[in-house]
Z-matrix of the N, CA and C atoms (Angstrom, degrees):
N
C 1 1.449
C 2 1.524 1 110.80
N 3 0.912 2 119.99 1 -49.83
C 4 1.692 3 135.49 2 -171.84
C 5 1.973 4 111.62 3 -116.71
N 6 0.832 5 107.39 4 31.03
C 7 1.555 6 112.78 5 -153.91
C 8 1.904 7 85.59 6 -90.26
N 9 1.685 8 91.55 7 134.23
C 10 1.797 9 102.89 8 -161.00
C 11 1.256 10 128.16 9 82.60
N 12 1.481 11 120.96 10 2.29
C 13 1.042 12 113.83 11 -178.35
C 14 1.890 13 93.97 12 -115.04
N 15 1.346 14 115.68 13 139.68
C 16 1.323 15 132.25 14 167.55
C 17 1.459 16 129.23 15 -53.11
N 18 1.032 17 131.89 16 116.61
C 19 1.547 18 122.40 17 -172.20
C 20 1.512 19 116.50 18 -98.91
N 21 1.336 20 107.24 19 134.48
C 22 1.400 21 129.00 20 159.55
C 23 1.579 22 106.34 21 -30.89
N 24 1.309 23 125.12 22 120.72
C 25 1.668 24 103.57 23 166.51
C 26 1.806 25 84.69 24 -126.51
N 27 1.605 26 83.30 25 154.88
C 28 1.719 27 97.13 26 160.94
C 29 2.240 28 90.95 27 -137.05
N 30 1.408 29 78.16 28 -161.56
C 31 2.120 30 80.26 29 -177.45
C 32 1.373 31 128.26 30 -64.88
N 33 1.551 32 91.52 31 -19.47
C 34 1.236 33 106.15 32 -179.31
C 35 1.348 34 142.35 33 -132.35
N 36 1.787 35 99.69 34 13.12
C 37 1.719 36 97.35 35 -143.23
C 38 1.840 37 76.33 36 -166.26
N 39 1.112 38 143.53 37 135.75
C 40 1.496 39 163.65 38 110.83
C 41 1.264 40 126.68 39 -72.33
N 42 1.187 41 105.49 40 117.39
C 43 1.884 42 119.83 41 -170.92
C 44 1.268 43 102.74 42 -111.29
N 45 1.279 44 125.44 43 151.41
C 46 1.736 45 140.61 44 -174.14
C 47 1.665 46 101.92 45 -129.61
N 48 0.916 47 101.34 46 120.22
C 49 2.037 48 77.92 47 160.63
C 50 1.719 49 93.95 48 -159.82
N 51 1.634 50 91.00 49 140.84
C 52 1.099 51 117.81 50 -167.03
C 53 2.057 52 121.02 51 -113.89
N 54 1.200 53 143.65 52 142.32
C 55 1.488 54 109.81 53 168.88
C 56 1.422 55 99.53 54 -95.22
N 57 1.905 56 82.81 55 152.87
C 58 1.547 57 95.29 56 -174.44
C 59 1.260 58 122.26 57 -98.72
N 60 1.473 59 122.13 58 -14.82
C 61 1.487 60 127.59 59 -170.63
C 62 1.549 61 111.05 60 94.00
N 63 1.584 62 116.09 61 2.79
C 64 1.698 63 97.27 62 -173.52
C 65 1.660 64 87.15 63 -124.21
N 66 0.686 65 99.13 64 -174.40
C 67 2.256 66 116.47 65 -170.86
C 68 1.456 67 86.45 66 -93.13
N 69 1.462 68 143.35 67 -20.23
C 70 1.617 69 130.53 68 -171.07
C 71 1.985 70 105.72 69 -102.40
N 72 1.084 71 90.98 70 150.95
C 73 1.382 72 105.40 71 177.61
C 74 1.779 73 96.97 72 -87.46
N 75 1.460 74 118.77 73 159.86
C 76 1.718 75 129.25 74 171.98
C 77 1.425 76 97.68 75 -143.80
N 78 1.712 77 93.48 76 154.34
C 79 1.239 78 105.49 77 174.66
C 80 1.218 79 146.02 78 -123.90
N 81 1.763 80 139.38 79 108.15
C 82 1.489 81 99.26 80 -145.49
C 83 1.758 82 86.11 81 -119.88
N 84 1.499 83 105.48 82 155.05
C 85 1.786 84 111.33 83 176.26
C 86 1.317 85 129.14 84 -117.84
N 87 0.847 86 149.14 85 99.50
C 88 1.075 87 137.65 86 -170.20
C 89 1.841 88 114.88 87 -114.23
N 90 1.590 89 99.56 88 127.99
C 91 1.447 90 87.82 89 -160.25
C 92 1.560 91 87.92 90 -153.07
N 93 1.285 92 101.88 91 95.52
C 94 1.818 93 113.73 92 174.63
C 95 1.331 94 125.90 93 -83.93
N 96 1.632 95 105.03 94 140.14
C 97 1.614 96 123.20 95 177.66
C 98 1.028 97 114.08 96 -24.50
N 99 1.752 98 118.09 97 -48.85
C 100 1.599 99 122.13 98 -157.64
C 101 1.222 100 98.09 99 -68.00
N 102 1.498 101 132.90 100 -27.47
C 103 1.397 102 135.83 101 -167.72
C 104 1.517 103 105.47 102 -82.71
N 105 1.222 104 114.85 103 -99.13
C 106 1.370 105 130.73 104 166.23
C 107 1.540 106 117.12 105 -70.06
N 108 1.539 107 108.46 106 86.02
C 109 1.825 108 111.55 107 176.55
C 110 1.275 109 141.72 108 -94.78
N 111 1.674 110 98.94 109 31.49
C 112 1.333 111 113.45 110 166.55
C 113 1.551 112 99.14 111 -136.82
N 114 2.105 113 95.14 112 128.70
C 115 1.131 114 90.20 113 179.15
C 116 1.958 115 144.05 114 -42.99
N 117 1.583 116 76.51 115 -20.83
C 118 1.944 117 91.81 116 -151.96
C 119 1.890 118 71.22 117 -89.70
N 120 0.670 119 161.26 118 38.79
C 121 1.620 120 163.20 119 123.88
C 122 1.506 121 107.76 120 -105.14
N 123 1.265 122 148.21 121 23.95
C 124 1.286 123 138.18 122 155.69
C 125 1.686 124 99.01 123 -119.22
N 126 1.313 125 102.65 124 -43.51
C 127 1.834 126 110.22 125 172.07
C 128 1.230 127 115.25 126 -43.76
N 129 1.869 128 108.58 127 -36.56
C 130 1.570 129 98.96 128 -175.44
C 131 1.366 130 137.04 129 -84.05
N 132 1.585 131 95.28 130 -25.05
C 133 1.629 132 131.91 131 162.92
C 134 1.483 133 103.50 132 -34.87
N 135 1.434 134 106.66 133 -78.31
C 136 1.357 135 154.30 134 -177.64
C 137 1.886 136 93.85 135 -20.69
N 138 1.403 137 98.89 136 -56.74
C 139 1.362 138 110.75 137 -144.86
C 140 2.157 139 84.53 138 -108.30
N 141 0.766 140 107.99 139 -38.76
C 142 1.859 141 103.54 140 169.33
C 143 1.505 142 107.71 141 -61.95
N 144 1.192 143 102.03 142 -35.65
C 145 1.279 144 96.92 143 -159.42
C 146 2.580 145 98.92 144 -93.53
N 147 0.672 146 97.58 145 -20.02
C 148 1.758 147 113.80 146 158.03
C 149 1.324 148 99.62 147 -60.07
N 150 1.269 149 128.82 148 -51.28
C 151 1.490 150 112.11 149 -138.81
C 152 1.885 151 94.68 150 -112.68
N 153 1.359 152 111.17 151 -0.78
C 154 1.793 153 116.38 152 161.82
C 155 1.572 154 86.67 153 -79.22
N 156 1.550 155 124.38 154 -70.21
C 157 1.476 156 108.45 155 -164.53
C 158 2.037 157 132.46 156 -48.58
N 159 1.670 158 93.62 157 -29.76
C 160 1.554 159 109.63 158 171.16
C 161 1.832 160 96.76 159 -37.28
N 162 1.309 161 93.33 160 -89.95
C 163 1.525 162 114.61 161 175.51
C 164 1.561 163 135.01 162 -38.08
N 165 1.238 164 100.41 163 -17.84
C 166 1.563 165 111.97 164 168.21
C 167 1.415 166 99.47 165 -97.73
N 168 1.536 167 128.74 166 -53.96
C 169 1.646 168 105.45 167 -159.04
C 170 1.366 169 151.12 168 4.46
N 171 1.361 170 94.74 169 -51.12
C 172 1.382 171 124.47 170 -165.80
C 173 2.186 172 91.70 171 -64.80
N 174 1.065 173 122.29 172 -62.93
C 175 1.239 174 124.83 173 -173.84
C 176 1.486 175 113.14 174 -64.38
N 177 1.439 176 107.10 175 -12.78
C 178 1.285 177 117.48 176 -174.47
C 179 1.560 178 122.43 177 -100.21
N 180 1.540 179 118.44 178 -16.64
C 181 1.108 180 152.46 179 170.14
C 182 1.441 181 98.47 180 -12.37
N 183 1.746 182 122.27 181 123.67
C 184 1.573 183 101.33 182 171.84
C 185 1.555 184 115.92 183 107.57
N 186 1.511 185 106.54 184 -22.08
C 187 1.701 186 104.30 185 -176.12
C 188 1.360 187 110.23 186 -139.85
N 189 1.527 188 106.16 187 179.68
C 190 1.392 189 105.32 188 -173.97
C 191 1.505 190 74.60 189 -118.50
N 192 1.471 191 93.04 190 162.11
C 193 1.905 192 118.00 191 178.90
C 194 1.334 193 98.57 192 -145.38
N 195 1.626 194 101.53 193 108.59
C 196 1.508 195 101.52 194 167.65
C 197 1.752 196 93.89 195 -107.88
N 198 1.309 197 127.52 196 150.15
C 199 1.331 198 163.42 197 -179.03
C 200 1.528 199 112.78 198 -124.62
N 201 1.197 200 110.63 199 117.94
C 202 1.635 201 125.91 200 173.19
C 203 1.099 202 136.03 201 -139.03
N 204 1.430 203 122.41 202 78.49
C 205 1.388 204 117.27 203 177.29
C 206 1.715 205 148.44 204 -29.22
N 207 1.504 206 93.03 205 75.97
C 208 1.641 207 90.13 206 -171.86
C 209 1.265 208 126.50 207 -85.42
N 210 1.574 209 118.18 208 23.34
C 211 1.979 210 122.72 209 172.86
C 212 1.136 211 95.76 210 -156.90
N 213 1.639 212 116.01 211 -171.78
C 214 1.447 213 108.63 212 -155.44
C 215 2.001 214 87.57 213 -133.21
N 216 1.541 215 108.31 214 102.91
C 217 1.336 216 115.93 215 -156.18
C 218 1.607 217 97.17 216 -63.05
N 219 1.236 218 111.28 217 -172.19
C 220 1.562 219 123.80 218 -172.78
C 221 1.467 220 112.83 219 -89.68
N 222 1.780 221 101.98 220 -42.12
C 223 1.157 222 91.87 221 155.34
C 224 1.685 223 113.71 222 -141.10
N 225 1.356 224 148.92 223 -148.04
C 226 0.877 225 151.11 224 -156.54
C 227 1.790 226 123.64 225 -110.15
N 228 1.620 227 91.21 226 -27.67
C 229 1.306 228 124.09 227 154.53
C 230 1.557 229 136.28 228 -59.86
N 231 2.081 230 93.30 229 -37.34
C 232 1.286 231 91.81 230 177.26
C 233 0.729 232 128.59 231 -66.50
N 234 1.789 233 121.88 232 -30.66
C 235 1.680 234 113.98 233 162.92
C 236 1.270 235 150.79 234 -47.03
N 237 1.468 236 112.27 235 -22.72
C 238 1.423 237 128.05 236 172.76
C 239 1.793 238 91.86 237 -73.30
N 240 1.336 239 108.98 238 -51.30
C 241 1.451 240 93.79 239 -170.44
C 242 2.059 241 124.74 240 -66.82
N 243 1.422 242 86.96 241 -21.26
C 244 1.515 243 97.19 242 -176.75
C 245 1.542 244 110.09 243 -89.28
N 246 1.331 245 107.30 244 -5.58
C 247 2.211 246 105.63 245 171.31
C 248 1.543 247 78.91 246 -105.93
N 249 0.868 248 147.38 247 -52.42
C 250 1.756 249 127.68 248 -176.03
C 251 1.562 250 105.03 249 -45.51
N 252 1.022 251 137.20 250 -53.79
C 253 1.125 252 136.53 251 178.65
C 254 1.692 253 119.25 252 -72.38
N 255 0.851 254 106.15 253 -18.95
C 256 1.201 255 106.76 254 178.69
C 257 1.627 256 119.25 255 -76.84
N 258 1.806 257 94.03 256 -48.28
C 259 1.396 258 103.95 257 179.33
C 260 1.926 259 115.93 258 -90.29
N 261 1.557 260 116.92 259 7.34
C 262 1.172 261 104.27 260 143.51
C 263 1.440 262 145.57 261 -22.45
N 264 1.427 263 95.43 262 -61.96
C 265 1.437 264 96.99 263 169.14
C 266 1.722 265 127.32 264 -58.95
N 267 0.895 266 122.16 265 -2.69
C 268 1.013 267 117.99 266 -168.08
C 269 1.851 268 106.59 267 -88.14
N 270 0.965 269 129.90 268 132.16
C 271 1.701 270 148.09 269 -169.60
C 272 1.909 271 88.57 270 -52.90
């Protein structure tokens, strides 16, 4: 999907974002067993981390955002806060 493009890393969380050519923002997640190994802790990610992108769109308009959990954060929260920060930079 994003292949060549450089990723955002923070401690816990790697962001991709790419433009797509359409006026809508997409979203892709990726959030593995080895990391988070209970489902009802990848579901919540899953679904925290959906409902920061709902609410951002609008700034996001134009790209794809893939998100991938590469450590196992402190808490479940920190991830919404650590792809918010991450994707600050972005115009």
């Amino acid at each position: 999907m994003l292949a060549g493009v450089r990723p955002k890393r923070g401690n816990s969380v790697s962001v991709q974002t790419k433009a797509n050519g359409a006026s809508t923002a997409r979203l892709g997640l990726i959030v593995p067993k080895r990391i988070l190994d209970k489902a009802v802790d990848r579901n919540r990610a899953k679904r925290l981390l959906r409902e920061w992108f709902r609410l951002h769109q609008g700034r996001l308009a134009g790209r794809d955002v893939l998100v991938r959990v590469i450590g196992k954060p402190s808490s479940i929260e920190e991830l919404v806060t650590e792809v918010d920060r991450l994707l600050a930079a972005i115009p």
